[in-house]
C-alpha positions as CSV (number, residue, x, y, z in Angstrom):
1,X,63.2,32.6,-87.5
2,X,63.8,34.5,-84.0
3,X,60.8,35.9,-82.7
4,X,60.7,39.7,-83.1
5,X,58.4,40.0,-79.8
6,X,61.1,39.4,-77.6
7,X,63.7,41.5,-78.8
8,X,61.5,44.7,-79.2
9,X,64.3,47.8,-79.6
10,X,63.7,51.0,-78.7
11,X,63.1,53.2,-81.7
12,X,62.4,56.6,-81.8
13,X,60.9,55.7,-85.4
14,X,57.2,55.5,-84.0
15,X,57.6,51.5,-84.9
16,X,59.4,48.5,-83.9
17,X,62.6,47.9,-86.6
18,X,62.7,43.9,-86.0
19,X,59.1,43.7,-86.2
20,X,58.9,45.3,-90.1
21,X,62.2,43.9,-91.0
22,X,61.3,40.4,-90.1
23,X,57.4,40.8,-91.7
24,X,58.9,42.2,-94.6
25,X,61.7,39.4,-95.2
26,X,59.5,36.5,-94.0
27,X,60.3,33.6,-96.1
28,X,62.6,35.9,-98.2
29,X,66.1,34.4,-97.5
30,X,68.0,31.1,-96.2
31,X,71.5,33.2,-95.2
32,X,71.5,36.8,-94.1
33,X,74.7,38.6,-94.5
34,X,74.3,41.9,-92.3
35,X,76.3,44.8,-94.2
36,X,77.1,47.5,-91.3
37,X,75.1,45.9,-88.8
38,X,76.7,48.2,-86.4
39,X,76.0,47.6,-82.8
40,X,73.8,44.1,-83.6
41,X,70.3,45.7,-82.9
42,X,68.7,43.8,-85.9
43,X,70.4,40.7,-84.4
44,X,67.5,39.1,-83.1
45,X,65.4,39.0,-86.2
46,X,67.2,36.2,-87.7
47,X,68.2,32.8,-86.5
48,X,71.8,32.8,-85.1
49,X,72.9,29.5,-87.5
50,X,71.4,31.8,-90.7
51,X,73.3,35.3,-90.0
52,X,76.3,36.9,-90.2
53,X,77.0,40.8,-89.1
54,X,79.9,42.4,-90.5
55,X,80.6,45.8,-88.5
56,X,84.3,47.6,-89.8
57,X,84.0,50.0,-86.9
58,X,85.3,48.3,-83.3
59,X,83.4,49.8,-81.3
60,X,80.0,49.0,-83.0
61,X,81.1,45.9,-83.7
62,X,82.3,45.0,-80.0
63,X,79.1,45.7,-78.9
64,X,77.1,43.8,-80.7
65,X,79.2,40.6,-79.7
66,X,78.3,41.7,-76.2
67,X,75.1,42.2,-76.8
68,X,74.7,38.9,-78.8
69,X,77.5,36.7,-77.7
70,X,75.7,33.3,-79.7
71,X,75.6,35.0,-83.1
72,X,78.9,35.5,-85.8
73,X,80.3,38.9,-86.0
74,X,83.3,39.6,-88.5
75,X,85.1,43.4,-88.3
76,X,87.4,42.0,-91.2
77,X,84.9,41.5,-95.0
78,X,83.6,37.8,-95.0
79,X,84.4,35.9,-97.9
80,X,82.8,36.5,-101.4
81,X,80.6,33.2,-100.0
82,X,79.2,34.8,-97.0
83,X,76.8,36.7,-98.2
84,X,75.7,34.6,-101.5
85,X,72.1,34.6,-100.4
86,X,70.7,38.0,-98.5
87,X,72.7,41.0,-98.3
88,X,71.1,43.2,-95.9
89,X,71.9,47.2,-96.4
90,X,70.0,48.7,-93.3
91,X,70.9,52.4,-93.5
92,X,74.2,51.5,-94.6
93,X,74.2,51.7,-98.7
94,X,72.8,55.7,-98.4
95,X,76.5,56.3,-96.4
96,X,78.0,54.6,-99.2
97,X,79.4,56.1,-102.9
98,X,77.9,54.3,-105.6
99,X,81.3,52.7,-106.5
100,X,81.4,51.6,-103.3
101,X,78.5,49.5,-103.5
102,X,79.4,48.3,-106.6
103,X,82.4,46.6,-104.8
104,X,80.4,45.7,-102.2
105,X,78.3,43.4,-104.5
106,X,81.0,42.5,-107.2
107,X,82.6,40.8,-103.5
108,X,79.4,39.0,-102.9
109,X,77.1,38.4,-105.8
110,X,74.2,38.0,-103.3
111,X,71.2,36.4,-104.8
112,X,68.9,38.9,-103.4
113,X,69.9,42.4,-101.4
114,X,66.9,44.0,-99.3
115,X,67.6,47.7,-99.0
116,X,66.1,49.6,-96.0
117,X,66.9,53.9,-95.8
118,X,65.0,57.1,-96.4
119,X,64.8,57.3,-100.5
120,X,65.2,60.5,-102.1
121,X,68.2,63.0,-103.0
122,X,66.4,65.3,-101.8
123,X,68.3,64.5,-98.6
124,X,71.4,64.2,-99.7
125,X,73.8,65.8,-98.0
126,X,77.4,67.3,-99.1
127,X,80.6,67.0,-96.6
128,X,80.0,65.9,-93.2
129,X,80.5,62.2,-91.3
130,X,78.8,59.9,-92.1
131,X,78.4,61.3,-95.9
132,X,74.9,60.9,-96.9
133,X,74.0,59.6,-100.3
134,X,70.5,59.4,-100.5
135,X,69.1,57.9,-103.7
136,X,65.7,58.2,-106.2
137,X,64.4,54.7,-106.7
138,X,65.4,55.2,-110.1
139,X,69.3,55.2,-108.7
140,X,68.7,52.2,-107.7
141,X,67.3,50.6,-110.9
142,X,70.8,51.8,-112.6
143,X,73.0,51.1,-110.1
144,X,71.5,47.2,-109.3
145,X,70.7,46.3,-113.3
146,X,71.6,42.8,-112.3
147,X,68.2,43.0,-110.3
148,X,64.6,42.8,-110.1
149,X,63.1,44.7,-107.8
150,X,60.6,42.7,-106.5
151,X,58.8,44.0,-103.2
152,X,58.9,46.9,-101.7
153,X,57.2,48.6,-98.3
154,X,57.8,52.2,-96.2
155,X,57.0,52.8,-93.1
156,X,56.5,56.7,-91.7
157,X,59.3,57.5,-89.6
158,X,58.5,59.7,-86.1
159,X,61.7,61.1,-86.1
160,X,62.2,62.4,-89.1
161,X,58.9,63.6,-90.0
162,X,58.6,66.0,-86.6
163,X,62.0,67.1,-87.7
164,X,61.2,68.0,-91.1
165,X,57.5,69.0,-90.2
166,X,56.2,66.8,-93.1
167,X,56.0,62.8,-93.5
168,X,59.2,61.0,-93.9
169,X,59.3,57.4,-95.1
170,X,61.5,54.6,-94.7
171,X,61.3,52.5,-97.5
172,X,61.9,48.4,-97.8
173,X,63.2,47.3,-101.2
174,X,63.8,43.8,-101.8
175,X,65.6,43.2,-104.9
176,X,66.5,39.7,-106.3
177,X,69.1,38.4,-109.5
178,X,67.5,38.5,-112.6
């Protein structure tokens, strides 16, 4: 596994991203299949011979090959094989519809899918780009049945939580096949 120490992104989240993802995933995965990795600032936490980042937007996803020109980047969906191990959602599922996802992971059948985004509809948002979709934990048990949820973590989020003058969490849900 990459070090997170030397690839520490700047975060206005008041704490390091790679550091938390890779703690929380430690051991968790052989293949990583990164779902939206958008501009490749995750990159770094896995091993370039364990990860793939898919990225449909060009932009985002010809920057991340410039920014990480040894790692595979796809702007076309991998093959159902790709991401048979560790689908990684990383603020990505919450812009998604629920059917969407659905697909996403008919596509795939990962073994396990780690989930990191702000929980709660509470948050949910109507209209706009991106479209927000926050979920309730309880969303998530219906829409992954196929799963065990089976560790979990949250971090508070800076940003959010001087926006919103109250603490704002991002939650780490690691769910595997039952």
């Amino acid at each position: 596994m990459a070090k997170w120490e030397d690839n520490i992104a700047p975060c206005d989240c008041g704490y390091n991203e790679n550091k938390e993802l890779a703690l929380f995933l430690m051991g968790q995965y052989e293949k990583v299949l990164d779902f939206g990795c958008g501009p490749g600032r995750l990159t770094q936490v896995f091993d370039k011979e364990d990860y793939v980042g898919y990225e449909r937007e060009l932009d985002l996803w010809n920057r991340a090959k410039v920014k990480n020109p040894t790692y595979l980047f796809s702007n076309e969906l991998p093959p159902a094989g790709c991401g048979d191990d560790l689908l990684l959602s990383y603020t990505v599922f919450v812009h998604m519809t629920d059917f969407e996802i659905k697909h996403v992971l008919r596509h795939f059948n990962p073994k396990r899918i780690c989930i990191v985004e702000i929980l709660g509809r509470q948050w949910r948002t109507r209209g706009g780009f991106p479209p927000v979709y926050n979920r309730d934990p309880l969303d998530y048990v219906k829409l992954l049945s196929k799963y065990n949820l089976t560790k979990q973590h949250k971090m508070k989020h800076e940003h959010y939580s001087k926006k919103k003058g109250r603490d704002v969490f991002m939650s780490y849900l690691l769910w595997e096949l039952k």
